[in-house]
PDB file of N, CA, C, O and CB in Angstrom:
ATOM      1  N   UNK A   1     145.710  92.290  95.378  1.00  0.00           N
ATOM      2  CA  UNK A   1     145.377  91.782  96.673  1.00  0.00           C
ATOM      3  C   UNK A   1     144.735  90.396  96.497  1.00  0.00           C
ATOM      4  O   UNK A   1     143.826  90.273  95.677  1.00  0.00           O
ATOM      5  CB  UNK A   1     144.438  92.761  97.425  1.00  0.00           C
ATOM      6  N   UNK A   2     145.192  89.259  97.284  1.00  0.00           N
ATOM      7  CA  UNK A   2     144.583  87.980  97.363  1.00  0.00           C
ATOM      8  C   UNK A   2     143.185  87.980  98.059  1.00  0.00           C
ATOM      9  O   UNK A   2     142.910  88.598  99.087  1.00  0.00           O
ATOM     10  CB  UNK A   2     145.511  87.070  98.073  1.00  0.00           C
ATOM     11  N   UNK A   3     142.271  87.114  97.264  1.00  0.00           N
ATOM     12  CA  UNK A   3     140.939  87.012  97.585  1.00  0.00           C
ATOM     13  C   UNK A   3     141.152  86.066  98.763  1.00  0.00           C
ATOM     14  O   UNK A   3     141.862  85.066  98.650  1.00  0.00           O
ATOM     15  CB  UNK A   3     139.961  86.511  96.382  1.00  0.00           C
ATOM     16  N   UNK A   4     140.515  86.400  99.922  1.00  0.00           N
ATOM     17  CA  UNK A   4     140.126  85.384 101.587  1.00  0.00           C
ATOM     18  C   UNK A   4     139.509  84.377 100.797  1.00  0.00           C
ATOM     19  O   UNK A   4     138.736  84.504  99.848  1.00  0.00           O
ATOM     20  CB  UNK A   4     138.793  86.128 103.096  1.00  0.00           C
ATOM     21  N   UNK A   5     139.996  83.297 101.366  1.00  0.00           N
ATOM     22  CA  UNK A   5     139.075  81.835 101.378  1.00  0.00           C
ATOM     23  C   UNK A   5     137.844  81.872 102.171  1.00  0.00           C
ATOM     24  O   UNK A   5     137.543  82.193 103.321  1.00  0.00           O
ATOM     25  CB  UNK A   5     139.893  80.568 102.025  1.00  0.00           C
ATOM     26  N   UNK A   6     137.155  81.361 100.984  1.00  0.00           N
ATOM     27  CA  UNK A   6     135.475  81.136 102.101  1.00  0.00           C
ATOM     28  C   UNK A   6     135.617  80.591 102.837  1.00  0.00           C
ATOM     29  O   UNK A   6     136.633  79.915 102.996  1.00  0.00           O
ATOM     30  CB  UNK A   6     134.186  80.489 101.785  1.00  0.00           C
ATOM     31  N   UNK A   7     134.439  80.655 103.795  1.00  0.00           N
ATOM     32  CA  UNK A   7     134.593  79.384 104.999  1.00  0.00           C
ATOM     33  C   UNK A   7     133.323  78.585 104.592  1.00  0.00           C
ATOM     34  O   UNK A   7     132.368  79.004 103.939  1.00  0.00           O
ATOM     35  CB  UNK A   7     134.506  79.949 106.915  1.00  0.00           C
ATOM     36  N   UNK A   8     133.485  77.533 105.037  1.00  0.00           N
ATOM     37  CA  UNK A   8     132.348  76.563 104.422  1.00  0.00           C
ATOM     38  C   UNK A   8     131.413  76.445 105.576  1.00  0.00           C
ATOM     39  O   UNK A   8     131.869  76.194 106.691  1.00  0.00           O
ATOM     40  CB  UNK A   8     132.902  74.977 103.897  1.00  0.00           C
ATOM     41  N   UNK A   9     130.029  76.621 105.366  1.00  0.00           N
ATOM     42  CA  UNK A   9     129.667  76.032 106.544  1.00  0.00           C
ATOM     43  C   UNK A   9     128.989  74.443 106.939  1.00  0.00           C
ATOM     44  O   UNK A   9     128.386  73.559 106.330  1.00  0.00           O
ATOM     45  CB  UNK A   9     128.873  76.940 106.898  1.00  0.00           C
ATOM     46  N   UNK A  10     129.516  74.698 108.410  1.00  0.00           N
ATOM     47  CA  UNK A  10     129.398  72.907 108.858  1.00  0.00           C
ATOM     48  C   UNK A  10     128.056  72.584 108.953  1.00  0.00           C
ATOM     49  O   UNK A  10     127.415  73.217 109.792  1.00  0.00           O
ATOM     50  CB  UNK A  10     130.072  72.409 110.439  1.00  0.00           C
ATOM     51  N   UNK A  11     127.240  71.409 108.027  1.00  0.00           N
ATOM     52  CA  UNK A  11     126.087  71.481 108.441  1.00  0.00           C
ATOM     53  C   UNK A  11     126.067  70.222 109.504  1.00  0.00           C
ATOM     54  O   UNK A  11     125.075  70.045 110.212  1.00  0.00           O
ATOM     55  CB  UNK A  11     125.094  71.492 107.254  1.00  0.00           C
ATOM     56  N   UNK A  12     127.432  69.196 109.589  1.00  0.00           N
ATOM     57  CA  UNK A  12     126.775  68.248 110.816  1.00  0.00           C
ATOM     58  C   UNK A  12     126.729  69.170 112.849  1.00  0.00           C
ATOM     59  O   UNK A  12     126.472  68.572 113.894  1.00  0.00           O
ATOM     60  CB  UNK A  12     128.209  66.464 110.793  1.00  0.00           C
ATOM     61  N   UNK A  13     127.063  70.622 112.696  1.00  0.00           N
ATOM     62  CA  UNK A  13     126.992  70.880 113.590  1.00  0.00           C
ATOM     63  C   UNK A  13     125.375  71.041 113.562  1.00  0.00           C
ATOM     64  O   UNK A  13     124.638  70.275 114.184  1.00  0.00           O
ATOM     65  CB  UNK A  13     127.915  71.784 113.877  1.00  0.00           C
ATOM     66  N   UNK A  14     124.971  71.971 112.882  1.00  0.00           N
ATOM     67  CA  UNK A  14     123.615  72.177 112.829  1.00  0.00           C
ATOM     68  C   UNK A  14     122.329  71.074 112.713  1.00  0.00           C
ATOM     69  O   UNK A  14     121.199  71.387 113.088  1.00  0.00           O
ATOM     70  CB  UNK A  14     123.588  72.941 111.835  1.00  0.00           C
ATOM     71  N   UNK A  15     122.712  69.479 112.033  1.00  0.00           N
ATOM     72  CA  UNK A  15     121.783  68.872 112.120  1.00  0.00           C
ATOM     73  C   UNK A  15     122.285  66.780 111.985  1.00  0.00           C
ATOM     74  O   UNK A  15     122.597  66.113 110.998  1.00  0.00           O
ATOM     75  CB  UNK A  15     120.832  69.705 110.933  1.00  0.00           C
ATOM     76  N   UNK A  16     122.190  66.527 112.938  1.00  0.00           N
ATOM     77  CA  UNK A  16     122.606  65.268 112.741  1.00  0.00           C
ATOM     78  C   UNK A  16     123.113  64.215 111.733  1.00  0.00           C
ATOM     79  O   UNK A  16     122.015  63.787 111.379  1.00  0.00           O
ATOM     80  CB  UNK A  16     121.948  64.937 113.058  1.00  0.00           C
ATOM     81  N   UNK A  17     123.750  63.706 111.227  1.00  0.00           N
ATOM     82  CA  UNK A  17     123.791  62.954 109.947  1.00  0.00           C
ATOM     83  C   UNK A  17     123.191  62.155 110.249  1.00  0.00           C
ATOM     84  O   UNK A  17     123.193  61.737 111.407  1.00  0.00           O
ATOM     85  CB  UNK A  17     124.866  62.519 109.338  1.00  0.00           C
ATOM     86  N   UNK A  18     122.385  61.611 109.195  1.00  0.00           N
ATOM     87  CA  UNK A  18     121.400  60.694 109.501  1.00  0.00           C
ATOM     88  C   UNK A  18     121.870  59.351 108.425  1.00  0.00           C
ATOM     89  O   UNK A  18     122.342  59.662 107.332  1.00  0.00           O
ATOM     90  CB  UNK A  18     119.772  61.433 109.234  1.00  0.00           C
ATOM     91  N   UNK A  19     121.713  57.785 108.803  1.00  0.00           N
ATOM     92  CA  UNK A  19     122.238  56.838 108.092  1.00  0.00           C
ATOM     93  C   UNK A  19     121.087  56.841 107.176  1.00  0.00           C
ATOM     94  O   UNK A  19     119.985  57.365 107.344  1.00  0.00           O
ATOM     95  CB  UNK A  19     122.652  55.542 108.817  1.00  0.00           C
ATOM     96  N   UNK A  20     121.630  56.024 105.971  1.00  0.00           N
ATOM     97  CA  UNK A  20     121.261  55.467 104.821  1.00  0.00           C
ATOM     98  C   UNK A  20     119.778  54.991 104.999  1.00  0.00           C
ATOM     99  O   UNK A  20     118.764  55.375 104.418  1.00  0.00           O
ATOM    100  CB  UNK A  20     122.229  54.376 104.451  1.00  0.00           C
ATOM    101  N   UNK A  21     119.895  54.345 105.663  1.00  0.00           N
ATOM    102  CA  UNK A  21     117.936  53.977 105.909  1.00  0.00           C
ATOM    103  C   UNK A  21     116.987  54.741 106.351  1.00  0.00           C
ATOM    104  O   UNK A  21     115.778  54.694 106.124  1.00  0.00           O
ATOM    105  CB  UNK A  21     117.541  52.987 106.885  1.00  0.00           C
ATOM    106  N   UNK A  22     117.820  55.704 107.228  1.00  0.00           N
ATOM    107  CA  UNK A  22     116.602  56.602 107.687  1.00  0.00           C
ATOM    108  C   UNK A  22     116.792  57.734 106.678  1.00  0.00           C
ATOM    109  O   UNK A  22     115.682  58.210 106.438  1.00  0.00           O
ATOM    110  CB  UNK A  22     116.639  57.164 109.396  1.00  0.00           C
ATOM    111  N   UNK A  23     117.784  58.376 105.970  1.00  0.00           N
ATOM    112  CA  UNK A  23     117.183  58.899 104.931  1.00  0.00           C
ATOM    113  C   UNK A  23     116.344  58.676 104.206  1.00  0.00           C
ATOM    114  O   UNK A  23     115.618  59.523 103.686  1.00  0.00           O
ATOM    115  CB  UNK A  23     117.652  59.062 104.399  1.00  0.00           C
ATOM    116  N   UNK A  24     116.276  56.993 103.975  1.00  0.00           N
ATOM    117  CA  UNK A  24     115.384  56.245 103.145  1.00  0.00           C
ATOM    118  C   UNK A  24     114.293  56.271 103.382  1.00  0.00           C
ATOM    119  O   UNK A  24     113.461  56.471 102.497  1.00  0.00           O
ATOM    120  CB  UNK A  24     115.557  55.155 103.034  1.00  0.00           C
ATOM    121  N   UNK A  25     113.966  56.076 104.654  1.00  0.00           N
ATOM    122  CA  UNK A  25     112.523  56.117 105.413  1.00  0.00           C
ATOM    123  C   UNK A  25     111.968  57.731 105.159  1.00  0.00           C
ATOM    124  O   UNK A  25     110.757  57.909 105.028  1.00  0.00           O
ATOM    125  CB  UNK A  25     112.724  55.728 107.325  1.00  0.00           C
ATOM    126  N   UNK A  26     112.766  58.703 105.107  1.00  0.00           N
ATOM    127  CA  UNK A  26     111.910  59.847 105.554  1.00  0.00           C
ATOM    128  C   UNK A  26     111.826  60.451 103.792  1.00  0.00           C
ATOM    129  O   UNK A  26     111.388  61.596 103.684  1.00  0.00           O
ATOM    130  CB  UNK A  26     112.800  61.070 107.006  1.00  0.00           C
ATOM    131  N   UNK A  27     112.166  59.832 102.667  1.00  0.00           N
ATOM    132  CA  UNK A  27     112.378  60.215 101.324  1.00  0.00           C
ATOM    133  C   UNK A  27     110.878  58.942 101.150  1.00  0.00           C
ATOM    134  O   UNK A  27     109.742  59.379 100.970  1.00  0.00           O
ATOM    135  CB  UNK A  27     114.344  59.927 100.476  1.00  0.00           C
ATOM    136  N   UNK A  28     110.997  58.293 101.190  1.00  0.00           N
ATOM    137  CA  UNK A  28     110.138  57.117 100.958  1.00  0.00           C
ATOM    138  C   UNK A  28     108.681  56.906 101.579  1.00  0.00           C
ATOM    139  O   UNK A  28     108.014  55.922 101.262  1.00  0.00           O
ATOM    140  CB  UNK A  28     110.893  56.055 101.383  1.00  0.00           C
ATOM    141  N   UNK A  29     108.177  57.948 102.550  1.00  0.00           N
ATOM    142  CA  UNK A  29     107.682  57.402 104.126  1.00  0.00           C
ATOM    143  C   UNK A  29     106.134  57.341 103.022  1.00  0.00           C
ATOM    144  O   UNK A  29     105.356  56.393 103.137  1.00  0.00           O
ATOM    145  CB  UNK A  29     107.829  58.865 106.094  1.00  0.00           C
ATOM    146  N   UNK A  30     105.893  58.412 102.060  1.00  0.00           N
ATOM    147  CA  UNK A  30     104.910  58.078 101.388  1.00  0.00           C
ATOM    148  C   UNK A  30     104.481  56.662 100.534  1.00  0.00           C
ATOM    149  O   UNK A  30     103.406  56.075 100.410  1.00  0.00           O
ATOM    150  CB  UNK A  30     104.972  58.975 100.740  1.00  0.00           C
ATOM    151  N   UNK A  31     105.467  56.479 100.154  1.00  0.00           N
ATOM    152  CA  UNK A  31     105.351  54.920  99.585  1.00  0.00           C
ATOM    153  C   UNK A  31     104.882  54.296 100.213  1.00  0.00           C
ATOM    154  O   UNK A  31     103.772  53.906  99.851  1.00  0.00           O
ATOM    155  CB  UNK A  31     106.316  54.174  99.304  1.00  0.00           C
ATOM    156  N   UNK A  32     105.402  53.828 101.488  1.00  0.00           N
ATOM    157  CA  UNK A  32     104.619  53.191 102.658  1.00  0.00           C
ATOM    158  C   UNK A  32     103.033  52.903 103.009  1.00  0.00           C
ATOM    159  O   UNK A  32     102.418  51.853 103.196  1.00  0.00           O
ATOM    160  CB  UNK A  32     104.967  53.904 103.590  1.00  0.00           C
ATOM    161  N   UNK A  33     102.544  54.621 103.021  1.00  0.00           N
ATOM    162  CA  UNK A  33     101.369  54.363 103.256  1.00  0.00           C
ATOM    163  C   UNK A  33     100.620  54.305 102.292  1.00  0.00           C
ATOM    164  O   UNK A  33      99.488  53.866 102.499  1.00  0.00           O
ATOM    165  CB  UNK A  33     100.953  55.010 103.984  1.00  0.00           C
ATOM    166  N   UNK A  34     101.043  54.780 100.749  1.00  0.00           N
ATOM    167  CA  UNK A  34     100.240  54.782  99.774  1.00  0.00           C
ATOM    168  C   UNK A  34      99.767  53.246  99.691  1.00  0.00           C
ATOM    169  O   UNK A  34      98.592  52.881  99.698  1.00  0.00           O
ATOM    170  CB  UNK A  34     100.911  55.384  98.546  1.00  0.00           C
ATOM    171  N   UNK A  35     101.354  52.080  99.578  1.00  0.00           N
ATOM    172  CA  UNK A  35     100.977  51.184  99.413  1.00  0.00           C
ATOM    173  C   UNK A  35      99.769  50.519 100.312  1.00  0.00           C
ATOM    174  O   UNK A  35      98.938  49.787  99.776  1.00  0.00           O
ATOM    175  CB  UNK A  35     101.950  50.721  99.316  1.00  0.00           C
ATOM    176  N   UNK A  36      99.735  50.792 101.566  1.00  0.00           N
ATOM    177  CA  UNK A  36      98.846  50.110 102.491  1.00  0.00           C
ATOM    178  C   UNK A  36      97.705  50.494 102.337  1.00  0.00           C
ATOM    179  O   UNK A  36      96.778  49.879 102.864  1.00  0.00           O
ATOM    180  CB  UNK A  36      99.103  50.209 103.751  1.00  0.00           C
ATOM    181  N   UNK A  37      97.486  51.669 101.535  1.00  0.00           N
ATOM    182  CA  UNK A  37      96.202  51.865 100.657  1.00  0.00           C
ATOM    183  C   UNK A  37      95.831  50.987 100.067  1.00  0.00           C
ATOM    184  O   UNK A  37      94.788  50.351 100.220  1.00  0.00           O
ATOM    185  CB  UNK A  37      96.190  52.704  99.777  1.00  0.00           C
ATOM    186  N   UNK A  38      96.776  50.833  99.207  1.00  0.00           N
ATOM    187  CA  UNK A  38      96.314  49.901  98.436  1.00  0.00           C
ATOM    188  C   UNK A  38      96.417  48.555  98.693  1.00  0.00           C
ATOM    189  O   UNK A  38      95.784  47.837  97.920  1.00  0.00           O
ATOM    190  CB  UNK A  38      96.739  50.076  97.441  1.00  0.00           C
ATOM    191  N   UNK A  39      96.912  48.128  99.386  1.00  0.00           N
ATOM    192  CA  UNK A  39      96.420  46.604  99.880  1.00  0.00           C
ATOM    193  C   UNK A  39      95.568  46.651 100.450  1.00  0.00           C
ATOM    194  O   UNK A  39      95.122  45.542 100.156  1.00  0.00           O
ATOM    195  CB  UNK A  39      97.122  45.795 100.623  1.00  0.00           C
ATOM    196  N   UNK A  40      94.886  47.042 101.090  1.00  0.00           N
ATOM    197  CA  UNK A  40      93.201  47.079 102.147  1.00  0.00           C
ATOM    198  C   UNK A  40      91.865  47.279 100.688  1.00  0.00           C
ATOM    199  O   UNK A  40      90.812  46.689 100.446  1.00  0.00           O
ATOM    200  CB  UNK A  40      93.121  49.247 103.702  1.00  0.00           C
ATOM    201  N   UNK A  41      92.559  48.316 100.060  1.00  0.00           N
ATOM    202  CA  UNK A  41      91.412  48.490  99.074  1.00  0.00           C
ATOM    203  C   UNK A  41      91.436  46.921  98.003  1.00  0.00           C
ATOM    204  O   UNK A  41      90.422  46.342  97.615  1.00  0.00           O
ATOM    205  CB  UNK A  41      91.759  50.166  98.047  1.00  0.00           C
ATOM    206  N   UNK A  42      92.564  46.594  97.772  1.00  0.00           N
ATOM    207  CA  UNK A  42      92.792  44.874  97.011  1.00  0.00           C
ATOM    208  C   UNK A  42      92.073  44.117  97.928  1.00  0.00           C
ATOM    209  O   UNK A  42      91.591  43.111  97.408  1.00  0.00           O
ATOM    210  CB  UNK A  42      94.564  44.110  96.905  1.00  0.00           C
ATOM    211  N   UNK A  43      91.839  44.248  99.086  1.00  0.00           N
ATOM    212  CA  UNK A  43      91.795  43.088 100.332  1.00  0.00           C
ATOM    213  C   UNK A  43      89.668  43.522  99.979  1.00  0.00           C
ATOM    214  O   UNK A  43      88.744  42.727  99.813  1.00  0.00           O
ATOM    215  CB  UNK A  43      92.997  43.747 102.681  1.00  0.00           C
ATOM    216  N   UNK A  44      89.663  44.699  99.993  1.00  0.00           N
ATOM    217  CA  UNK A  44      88.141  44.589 100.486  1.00  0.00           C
ATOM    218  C   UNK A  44      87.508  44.488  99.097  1.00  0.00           C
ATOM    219  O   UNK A  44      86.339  44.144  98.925  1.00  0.00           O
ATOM    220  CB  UNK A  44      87.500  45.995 101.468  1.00  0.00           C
ATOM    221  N   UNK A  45      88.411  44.830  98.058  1.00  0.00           N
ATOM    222  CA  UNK A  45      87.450  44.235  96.514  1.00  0.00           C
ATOM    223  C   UNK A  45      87.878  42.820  96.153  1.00  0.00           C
ATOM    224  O   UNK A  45      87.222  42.278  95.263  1.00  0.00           O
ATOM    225  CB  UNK A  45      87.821  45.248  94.892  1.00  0.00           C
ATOM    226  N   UNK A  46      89.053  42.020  96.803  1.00  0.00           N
ATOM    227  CA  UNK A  46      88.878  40.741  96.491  1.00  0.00           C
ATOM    228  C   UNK A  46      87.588  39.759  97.498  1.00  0.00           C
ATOM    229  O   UNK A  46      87.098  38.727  97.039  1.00  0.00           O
ATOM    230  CB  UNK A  46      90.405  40.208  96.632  1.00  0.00           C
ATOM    231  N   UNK A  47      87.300  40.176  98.532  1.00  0.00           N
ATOM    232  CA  UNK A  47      86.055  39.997  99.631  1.00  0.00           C
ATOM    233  C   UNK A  47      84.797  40.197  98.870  1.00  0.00           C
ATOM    234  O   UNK A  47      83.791  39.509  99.037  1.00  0.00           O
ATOM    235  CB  UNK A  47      86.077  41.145 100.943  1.00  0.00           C
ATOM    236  N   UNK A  48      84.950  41.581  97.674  1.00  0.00           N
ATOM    237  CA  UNK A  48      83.803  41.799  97.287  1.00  0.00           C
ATOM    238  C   UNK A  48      83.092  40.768  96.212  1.00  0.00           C
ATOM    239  O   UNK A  48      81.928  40.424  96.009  1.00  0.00           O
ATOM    240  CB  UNK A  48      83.905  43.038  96.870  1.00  0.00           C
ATOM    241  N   UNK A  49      84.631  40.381  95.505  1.00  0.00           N
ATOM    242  CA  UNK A  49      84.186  39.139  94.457  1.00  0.00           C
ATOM    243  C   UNK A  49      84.219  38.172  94.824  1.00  0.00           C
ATOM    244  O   UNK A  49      84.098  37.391  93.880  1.00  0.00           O
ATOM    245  CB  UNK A  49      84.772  38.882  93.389  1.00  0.00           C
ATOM    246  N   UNK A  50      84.363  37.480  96.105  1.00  0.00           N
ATOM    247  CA  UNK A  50      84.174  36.416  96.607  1.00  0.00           C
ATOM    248  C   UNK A  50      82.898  36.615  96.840  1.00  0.00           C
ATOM    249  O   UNK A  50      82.171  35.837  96.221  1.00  0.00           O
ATOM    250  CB  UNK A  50      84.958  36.052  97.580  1.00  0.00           C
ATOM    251  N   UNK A  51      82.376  37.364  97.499  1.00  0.00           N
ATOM    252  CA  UNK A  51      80.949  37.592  98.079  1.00  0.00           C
ATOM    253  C   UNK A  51      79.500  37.645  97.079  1.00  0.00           C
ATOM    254  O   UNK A  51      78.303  37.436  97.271  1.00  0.00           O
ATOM    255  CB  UNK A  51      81.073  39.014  98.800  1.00  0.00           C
ATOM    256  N   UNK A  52      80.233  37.989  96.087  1.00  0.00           N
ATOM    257  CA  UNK A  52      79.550  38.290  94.446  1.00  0.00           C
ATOM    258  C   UNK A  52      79.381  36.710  93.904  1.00  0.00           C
ATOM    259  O   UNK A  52      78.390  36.001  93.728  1.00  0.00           O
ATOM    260  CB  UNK A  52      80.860  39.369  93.149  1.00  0.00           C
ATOM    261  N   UNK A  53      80.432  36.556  93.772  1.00  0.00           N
ATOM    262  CA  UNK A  53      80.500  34.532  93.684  1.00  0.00           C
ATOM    263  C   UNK A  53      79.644  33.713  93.878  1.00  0.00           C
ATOM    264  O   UNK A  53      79.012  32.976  93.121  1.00  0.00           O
ATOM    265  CB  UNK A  53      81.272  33.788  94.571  1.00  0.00           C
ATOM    266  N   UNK A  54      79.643  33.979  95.700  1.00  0.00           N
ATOM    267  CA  UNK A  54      78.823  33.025  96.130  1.00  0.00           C
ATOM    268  C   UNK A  54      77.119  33.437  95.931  1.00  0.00           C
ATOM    269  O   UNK A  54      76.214  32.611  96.046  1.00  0.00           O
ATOM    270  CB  UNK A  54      79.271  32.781  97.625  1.00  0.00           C
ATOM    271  N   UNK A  55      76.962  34.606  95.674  1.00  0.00           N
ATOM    272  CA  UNK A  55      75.801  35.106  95.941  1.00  0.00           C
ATOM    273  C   UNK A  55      75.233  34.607  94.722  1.00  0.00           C
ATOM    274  O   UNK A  55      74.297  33.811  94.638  1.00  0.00           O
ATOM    275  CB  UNK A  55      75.726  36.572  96.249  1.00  0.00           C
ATOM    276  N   UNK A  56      76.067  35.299  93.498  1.00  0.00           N
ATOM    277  CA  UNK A  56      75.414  34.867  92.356  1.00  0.00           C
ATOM    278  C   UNK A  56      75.089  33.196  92.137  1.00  0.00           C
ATOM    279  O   UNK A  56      74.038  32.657  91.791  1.00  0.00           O
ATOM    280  CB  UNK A  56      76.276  35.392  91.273  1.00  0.00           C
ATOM    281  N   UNK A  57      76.069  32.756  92.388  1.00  0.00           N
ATOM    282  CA  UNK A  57      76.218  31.227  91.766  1.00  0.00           C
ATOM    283  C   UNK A  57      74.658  30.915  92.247  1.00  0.00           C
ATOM    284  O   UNK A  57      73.998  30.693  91.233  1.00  0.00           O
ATOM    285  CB  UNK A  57      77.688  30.003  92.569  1.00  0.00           C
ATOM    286  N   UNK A  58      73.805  30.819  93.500  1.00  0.00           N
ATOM    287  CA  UNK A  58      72.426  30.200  93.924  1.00  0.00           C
ATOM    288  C   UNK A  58      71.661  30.108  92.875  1.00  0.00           C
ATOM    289  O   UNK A  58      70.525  29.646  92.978  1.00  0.00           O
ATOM    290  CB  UNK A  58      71.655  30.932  94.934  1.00  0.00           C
TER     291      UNK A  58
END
């Protein structure tokens, strides 16, 4: 007796295909904010050695 062919199932019925970037965005979305961590924390310790600078130099 011949084995039935599976049926495959459709997943763009069940969930939108989504383009290339927004996969990107939602694989990536941490990068994002990690980085903006870290630029604020660069931003408020380069403020700190400016501030150190001037203070000391008197």
């Amino acid at each position: 007796m011949a084995k039935k062919p599976r049926r495959m199932r459709s997943t763009s019925v069940d969930q939108p295909q989504l383009t290339a970037e927004q996969q990107f965005q939602q694989e990536y979305a941490y990068v994002i904010k990690d980085l903006r961590q870290i630029f604020i924390l660069a931003g408020i310790m380069f403020v700190v050695l400016i501030t150190l600078n001037l203070i000391l130099q008197s």
